[in-house]
C-alpha positions as a Markdown table, in Angstrom:
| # | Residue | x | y | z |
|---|---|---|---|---|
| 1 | Unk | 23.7 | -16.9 | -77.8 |
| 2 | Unk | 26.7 | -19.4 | -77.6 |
| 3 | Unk | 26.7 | -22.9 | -78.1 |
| 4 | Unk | 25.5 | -25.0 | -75.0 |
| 5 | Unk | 27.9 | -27.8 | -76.0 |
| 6 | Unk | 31.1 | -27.9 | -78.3 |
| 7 | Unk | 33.6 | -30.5 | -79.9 |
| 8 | Unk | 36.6 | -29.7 | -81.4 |
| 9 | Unk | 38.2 | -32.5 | -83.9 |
| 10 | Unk | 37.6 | -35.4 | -81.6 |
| 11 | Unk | 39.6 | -38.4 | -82.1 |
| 12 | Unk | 39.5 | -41.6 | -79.9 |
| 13 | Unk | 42.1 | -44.4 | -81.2 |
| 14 | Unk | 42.3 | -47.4 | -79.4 |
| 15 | Unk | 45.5 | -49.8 | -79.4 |
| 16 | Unk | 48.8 | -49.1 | -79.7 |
| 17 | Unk | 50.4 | -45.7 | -80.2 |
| 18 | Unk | 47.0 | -43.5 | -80.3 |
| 19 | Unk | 48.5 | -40.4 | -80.5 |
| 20 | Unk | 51.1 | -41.2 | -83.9 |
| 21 | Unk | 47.1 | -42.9 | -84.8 |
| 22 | Unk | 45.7 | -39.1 | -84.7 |
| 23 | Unk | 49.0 | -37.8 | -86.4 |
| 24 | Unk | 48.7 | -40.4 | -89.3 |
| 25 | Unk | 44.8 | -39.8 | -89.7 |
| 26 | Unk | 45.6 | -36.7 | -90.1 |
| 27 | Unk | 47.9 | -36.8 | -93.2 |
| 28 | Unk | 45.0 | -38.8 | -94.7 |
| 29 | Unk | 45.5 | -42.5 | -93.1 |
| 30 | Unk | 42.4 | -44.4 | -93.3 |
| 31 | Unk | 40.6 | -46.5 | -90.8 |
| 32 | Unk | 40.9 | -49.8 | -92.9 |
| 33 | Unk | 44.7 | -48.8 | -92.7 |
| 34 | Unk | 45.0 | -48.6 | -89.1 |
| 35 | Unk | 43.3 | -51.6 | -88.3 |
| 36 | Unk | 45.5 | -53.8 | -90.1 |
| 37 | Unk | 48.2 | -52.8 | -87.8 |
| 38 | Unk | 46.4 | -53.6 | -84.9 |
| 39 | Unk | 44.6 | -49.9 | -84.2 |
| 40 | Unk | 41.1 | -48.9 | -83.9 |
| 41 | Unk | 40.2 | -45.1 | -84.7 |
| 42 | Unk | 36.9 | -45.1 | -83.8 |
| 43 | Unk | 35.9 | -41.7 | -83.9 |
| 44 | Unk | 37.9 | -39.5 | -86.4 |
| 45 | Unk | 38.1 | -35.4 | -86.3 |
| 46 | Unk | 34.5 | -35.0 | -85.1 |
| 47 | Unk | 33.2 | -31.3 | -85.1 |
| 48 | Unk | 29.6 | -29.6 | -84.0 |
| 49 | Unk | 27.7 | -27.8 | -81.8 |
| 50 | Unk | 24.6 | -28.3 | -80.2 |
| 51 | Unk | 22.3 | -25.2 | -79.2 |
| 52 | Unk | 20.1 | -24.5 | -76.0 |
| 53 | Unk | 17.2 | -26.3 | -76.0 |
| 54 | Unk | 18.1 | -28.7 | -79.1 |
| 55 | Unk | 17.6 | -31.9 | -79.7 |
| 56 | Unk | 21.0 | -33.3 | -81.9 |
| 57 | Unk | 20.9 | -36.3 | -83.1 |
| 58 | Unk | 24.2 | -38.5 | -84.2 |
| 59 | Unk | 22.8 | -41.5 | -86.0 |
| 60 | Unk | 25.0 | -44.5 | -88.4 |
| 61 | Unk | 25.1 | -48.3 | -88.4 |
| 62 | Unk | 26.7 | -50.2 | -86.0 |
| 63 | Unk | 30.6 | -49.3 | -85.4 |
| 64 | Unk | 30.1 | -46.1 | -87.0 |
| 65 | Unk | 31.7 | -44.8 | -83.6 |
| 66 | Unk | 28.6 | -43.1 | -82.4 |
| 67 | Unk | 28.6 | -44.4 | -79.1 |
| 68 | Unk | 32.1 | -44.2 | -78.4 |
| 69 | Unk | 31.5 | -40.2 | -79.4 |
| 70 | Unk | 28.7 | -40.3 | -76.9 |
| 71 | Unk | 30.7 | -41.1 | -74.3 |
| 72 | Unk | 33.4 | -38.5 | -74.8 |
| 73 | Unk | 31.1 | -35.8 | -74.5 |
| 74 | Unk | 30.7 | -36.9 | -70.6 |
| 75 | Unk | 34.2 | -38.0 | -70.0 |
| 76 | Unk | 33.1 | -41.5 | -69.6 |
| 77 | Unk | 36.0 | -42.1 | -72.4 |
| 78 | Unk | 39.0 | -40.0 | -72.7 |
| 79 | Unk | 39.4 | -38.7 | -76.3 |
| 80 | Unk | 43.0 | -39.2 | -77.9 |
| 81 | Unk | 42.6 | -35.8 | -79.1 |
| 82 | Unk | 40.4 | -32.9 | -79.3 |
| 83 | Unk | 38.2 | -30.6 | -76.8 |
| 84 | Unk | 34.3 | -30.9 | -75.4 |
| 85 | Unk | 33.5 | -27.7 | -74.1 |
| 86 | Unk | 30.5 | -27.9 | -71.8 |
| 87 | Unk | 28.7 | -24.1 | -71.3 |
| 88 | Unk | 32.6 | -23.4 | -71.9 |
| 89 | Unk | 33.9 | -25.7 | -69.6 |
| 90 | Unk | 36.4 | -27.6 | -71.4 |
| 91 | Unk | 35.9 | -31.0 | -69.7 |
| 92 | Unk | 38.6 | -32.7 | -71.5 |
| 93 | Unk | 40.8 | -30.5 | -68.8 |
| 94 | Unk | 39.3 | -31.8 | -65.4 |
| 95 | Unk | 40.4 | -34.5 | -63.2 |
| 96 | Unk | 38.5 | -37.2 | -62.5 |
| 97 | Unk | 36.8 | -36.4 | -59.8 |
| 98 | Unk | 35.8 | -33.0 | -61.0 |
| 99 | Unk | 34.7 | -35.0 | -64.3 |
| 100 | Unk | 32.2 | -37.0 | -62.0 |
| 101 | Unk | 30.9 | -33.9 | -59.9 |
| 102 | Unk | 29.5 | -32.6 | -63.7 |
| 103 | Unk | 28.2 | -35.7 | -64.3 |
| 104 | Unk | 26.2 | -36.0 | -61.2 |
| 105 | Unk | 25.0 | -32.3 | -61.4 |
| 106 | Unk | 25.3 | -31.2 | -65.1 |
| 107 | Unk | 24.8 | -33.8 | -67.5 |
| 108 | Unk | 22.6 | -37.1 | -67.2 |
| 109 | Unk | 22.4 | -40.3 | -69.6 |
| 110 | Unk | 19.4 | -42.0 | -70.6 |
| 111 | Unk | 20.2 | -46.0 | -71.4 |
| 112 | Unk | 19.3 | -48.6 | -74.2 |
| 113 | Unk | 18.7 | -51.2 | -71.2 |
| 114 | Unk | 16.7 | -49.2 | -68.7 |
| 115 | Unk | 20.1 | -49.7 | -65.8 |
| 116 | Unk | 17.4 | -49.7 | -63.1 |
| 117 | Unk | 18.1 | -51.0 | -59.7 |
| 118 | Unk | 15.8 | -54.1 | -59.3 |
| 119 | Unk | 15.7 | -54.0 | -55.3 |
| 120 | Unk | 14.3 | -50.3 | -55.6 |
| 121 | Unk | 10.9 | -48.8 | -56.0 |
| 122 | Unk | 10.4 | -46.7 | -58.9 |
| 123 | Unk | 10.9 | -43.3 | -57.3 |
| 124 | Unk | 14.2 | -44.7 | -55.5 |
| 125 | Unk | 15.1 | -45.3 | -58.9 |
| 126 | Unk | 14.5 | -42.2 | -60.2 |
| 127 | Unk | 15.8 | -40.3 | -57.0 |
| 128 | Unk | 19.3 | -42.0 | -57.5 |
| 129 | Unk | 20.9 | -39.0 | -59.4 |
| 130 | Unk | 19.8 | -36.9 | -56.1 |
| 131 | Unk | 20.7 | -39.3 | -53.9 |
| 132 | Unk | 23.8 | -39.2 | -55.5 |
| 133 | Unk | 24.1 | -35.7 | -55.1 |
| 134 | Unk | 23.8 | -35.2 | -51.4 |
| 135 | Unk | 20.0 | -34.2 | -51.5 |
| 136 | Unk | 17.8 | -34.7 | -48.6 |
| 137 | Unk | 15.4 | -37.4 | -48.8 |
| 138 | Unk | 12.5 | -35.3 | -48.6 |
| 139 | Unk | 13.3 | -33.5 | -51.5 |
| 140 | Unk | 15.1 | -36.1 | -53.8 |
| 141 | Unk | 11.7 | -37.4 | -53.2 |
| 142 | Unk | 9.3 | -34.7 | -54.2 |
| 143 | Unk | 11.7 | -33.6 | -57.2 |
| 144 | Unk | 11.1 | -37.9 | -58.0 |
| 145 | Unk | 7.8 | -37.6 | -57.7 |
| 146 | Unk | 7.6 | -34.3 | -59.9 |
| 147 | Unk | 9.5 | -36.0 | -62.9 |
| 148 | Unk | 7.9 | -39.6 | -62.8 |
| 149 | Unk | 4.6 | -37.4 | -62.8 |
| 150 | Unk | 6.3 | -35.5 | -66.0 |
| 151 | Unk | 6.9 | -38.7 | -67.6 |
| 152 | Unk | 3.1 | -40.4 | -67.4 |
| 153 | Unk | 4.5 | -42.6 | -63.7 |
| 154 | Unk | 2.6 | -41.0 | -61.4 |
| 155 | Unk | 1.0 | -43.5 | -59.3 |
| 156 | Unk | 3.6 | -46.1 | -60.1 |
| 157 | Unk | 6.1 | -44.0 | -57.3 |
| 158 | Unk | 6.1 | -47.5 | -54.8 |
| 159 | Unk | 6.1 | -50.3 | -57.6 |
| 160 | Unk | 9.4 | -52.2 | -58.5 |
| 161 | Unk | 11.0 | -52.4 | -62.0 |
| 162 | Unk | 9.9 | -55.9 | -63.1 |
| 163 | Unk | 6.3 | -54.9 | -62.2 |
| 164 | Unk | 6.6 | -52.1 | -65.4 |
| 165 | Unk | 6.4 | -52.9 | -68.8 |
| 166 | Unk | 10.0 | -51.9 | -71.0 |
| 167 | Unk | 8.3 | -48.6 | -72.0 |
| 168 | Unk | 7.4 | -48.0 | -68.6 |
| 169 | Unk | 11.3 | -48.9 | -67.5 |
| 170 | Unk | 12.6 | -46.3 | -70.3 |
| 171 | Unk | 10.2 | -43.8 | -68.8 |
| 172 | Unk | 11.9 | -44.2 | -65.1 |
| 173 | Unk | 15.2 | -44.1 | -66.5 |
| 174 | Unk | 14.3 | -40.5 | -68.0 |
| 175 | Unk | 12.5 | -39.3 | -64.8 |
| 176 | Unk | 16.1 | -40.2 | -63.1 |
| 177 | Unk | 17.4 | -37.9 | -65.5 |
| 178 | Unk | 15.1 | -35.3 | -65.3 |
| 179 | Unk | 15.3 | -35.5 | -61.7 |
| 180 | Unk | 18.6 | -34.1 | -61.1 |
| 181 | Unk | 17.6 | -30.9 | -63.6 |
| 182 | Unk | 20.9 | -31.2 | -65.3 |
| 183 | Unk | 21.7 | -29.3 | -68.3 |
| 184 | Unk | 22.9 | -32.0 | -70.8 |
| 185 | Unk | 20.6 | -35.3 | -71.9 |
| 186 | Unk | 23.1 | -37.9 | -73.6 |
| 187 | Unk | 20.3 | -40.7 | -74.3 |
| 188 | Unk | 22.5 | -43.5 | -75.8 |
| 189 | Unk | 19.7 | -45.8 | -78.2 |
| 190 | Unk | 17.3 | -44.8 | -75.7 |
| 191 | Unk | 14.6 | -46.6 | -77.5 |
| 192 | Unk | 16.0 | -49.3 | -79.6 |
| 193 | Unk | 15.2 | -52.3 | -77.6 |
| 194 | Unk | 11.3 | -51.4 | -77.1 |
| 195 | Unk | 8.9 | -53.0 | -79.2 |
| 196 | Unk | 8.2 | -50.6 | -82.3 |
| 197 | Unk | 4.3 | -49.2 | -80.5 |
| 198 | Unk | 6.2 | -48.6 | -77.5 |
| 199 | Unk | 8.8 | -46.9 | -79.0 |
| 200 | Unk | 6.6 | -44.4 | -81.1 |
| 201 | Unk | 4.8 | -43.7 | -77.8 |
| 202 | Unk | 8.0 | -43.2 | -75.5 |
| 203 | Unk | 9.6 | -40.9 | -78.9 |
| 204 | Unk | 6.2 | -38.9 | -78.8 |
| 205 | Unk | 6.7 | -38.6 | -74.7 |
| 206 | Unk | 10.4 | -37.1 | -76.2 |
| 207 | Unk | 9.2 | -34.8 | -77.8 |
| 208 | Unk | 6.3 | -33.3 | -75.5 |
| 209 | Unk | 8.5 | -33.2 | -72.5 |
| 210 | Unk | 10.8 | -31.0 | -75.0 |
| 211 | Unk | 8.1 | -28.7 | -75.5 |
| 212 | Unk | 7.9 | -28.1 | -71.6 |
| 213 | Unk | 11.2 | -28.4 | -70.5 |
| 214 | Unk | 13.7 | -27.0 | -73.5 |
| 215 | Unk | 16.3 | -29.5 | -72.4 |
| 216 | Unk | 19.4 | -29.6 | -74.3 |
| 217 | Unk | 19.4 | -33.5 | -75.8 |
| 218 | Unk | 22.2 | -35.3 | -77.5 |
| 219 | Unk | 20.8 | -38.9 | -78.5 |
| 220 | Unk | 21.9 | -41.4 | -80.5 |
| 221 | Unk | 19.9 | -44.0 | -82.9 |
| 222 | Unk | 20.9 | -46.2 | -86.1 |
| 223 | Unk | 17.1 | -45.8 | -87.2 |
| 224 | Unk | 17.0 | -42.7 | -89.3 |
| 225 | Unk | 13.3 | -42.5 | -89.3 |
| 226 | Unk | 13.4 | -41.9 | -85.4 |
| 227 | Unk | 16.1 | -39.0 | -85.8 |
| 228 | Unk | 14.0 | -37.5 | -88.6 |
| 229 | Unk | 11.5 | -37.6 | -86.3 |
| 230 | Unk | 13.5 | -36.2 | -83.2 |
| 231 | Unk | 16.1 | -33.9 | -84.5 |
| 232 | Unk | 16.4 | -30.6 | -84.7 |
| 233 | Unk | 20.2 | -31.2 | -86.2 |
| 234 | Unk | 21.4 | -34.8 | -87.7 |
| 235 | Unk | 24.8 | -35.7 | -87.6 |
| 236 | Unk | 25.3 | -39.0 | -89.4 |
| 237 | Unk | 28.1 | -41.2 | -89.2 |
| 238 | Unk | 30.2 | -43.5 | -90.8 |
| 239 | Unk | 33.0 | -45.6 | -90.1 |
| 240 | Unk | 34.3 | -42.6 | -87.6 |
| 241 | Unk | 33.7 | -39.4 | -89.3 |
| 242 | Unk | 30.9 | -37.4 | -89.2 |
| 243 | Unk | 29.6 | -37.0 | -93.2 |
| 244 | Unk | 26.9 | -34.6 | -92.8 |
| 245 | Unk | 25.4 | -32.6 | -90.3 |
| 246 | Unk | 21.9 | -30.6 | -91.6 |
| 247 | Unk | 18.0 | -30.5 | -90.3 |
| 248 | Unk | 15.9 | -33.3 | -91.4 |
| 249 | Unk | 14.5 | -31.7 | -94.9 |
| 250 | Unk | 18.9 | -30.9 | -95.7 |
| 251 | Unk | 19.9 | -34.9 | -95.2 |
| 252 | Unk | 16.9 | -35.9 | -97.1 |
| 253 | Unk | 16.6 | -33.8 | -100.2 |
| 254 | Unk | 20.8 | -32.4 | -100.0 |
| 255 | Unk | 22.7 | -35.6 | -98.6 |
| 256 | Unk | 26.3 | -35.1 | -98.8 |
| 257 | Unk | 27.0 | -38.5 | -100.7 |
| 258 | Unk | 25.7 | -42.0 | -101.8 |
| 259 | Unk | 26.3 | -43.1 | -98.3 |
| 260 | Unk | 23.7 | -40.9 | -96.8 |
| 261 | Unk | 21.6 | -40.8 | -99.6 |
| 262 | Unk | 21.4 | -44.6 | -99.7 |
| 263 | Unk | 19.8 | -44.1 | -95.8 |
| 264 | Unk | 16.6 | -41.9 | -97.4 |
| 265 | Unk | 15.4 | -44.5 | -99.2 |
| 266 | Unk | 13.4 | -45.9 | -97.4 |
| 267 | Unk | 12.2 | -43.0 | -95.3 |
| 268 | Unk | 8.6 | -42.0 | -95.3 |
| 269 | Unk | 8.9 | -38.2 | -96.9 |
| 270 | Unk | 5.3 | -37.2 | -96.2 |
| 271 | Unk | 6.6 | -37.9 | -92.5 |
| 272 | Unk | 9.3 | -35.5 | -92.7 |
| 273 | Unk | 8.5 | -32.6 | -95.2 |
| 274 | Unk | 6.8 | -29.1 | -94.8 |
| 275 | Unk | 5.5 | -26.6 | -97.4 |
| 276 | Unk | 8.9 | -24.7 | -97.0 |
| 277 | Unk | 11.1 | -27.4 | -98.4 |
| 278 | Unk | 8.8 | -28.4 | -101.1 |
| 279 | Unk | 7.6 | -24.9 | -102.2 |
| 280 | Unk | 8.3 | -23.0 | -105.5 |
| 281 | Unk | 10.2 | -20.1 | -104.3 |
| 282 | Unk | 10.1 | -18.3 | -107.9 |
| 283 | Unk | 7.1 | -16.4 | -107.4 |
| 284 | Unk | 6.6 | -12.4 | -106.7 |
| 285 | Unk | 3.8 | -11.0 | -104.7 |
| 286 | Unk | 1.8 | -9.8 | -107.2 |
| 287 | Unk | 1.1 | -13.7 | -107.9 |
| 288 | Unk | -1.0 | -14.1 | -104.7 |
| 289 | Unk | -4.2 | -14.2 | -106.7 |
| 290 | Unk | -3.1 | -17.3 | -108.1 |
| 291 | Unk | -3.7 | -19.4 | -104.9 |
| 292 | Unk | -7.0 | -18.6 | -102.7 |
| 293 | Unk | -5.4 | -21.7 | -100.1 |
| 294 | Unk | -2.9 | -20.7 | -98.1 |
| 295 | Unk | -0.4 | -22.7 | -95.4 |
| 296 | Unk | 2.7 | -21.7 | -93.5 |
| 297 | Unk | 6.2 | -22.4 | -93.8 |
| 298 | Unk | 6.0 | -25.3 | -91.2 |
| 299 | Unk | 2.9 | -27.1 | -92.4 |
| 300 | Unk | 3.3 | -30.7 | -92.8 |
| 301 | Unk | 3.3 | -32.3 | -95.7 |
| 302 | Unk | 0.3 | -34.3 | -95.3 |
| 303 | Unk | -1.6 | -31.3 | -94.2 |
| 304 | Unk | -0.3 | -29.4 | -97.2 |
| 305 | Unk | -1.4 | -32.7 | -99.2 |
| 306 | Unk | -4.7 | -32.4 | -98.0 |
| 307 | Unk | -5.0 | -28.6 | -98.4 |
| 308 | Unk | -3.9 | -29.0 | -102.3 |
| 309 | Unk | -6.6 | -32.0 | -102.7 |
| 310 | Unk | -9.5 | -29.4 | -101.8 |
| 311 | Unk | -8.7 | -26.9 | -104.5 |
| 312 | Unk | -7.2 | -27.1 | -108.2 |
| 313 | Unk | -4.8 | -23.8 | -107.8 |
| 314 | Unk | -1.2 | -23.6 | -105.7 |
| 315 | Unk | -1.2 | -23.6 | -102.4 |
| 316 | Unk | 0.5 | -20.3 | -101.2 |
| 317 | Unk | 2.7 | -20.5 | -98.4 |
| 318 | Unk | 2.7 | -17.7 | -96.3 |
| 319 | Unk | 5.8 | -16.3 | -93.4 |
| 320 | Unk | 5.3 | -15.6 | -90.3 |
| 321 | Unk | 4.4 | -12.0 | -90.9 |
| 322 | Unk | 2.1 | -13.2 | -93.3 |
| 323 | Unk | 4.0 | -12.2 | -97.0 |
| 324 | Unk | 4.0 | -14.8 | -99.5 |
| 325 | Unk | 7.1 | -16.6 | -99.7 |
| 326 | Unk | 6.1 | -19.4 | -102.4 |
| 327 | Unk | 3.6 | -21.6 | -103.9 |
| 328 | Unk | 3.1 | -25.5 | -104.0 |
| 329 | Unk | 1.7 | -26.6 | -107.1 |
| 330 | Unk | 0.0 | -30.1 | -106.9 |
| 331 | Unk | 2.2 | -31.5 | -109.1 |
| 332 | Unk | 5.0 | -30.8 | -107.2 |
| 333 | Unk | 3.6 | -33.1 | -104.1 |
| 334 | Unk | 4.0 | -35.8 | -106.1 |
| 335 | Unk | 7.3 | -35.3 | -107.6 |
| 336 | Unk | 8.3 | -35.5 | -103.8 |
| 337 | Unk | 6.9 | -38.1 | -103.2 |
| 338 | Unk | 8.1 | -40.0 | -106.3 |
| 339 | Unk | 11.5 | -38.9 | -105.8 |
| 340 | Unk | 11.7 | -36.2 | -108.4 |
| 341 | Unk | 11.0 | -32.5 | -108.3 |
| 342 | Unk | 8.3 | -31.8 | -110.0 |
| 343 | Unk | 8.7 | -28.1 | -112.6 |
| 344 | Unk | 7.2 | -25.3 | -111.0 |
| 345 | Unk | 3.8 | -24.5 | -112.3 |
| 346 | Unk | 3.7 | -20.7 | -113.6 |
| 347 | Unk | 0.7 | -18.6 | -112.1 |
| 348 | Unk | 0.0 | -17.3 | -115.6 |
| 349 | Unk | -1.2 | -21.0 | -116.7 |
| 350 | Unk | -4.9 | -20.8 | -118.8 |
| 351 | Unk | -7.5 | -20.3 | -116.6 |
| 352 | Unk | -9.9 | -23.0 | -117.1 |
| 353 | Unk | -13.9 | -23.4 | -117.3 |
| 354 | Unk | -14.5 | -21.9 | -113.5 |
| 355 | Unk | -12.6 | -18.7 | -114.3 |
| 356 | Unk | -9.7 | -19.6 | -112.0 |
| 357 | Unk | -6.1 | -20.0 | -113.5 |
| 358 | Unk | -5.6 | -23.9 | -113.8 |
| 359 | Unk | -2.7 | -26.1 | -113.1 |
| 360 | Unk | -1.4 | -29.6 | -114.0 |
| 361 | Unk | -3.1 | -31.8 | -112.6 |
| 362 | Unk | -0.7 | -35.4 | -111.1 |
């Protein structure tokens, strides 16, 4: 299956001479460099790929060039250098007005500040794309209707935009993108300026409309909480290049340096985990016996916690198919937790009182 969007070393310079810029970055020019002569590279050699149906997120402070990468991928910004290949479209080659026919069919953008229209109703609003498009009313209507409905808005088709709370607001502005079925999602801080309740609820609405609808998302946050919680991939960002890319479990227990590293701090593991990152892989089959509790590869890591609290043994974790593919020894919960891997408990520890092999207990 190929990649449903590509980049190919991306640069975007602004200022003067942009292309010697590229040349110089190149030859190992830094940013700090360039910007005392009056240039700003603000996105530097970028690289990935983003799979059907995935959720990537590019996260990094402010000016880490995140947004200005966003906008390349829809030809909203012209890079200095590089290709964006769409479903193998390379959109850096179109002309303008063929870039704006694939943004009003193929790929739609989701808004930190809602960009409603406040002299139309909430389905106008999220009819635009279609209107856009040349699509009868009847229909623009009905597919309106079908998305707001998708999005927790149905009823709300005939109210204005300052009648809906901000959640409410985000939620039109993704039924406008839903509406026009395109292939792409950019959603640029989507949910930054809601309150922090409202912005759990609309990242939970995220992530159940992805179950549905297997859209293909690229969205942007500084809060790497939200793209542990929203990302299949993570790309982080700083000051222009792209530093790691890597699921959730790779940036928090593998970052690439003290940059990203520095960003885990704070982040709540038990939120992020399963038994397959914090399992013992050193064990052979023939060890079953030593854990009667068993989880899967994907169980969370409170769930795991709550599974190792019921019993004093491992807790196996099983494949798919059902063959054993590790153990998580109490212990080693709390070594995650604490920041430190905990030694793997051996399934030939003394048995104790009950006749069942023991292991440390935290």
């Amino acid at each position: 299956m190929s990649s449903r969007l590509e980049t190919e070393h991306l640069f975007k310079v602004f200022g003067r001479r942009p292309d010697a810029a590229v040349e110089r970055l190149r030859q190992g020019a830094d940013r700090e460099e360039l910007r005392a002569e009056g240039t700003t590279a603000a996105v530097i050699d970028a690289s990935f790929t983003v799979e059907p149906g995935q959720i990537f997120v590019v996260m990094g402070l402010s000016g880490s060039g995140k947004s200005t990468l966003l906008r390349m991928l829809n030809g909203l910004l012209e890079p200095t250098a590089g290709q964006v290949r769409f479903d193998g479209q390379d959109l850096t080659a179109l002309t303008g007005r063929e870039l704006r026919e694939v943004r009003a069919r193929k790929i739609s953008m989701v808004f930190q500040h809602f960009a409603l229209f406040p002299h139309r109703s909430v389905r106008e609003n999220a009819a635009y794309g279609l209107e856009v498009q040349g699509v009868p009313r009847a229909e623009r209507e009905r597919r309106a209707d079908e998305a707001l409905a998708l999005c927790g808005l149905a009823g709300w088709e005939k109210s204005w935009p300052d009648e809906l709370s901000g959640g409410m607001q985000q939620r039109v502005g993704l039924a406008r993108a839903l509406a026009t079925d395109a292939g792409l999602l950019l959603m640029d801080e989507s949910f930054s300026a809601l309150d922090p309740l409202i912005r759990r609820d609309m990242q939970d609405q995220l992530l159940q409309l992805q179950k549905t609808l297997k859209k293909t998302i690229v969205f942007i946050t500084h809060d790497l909480n939200e793209a542990m919680r929203l990302g299949d991939r993570i790309a982080v960002m700083r000051d222009g290049r792209i530093v790691q890319i890597g699921g959730a479990e790779d940036i928090l227990l593998r970052p690439a340096d003290d940059y990203v590293a520095s960003f885990t701090q704070d982040v709540d593991r038990s939120r992020v985990l399963t038994a397959r990152a914090v399992m013992d892989r050193g064990v052979r089959g023939d060890e079953a016996d030593c854990a009667c509790e068993t989880a899967r590869e994907d169980t969370p890591f409170t769930e795991l916690c709550a599974i190792s609290a019921r019993v004093p043994h491992p807790v196996a974790v099983r494949d798919a198919s059902g063959a054993l593919v590790g153990v998580v020894p109490r212990q080693r919960l709390v070594g995650f937790l604490g920041d430190e891997q905990a030694a793997p408990v051996s399934c030939d520890a003394p048995r104790d009182k009950g006749g069942e092999k023991a292991v440390a207990r935290a």
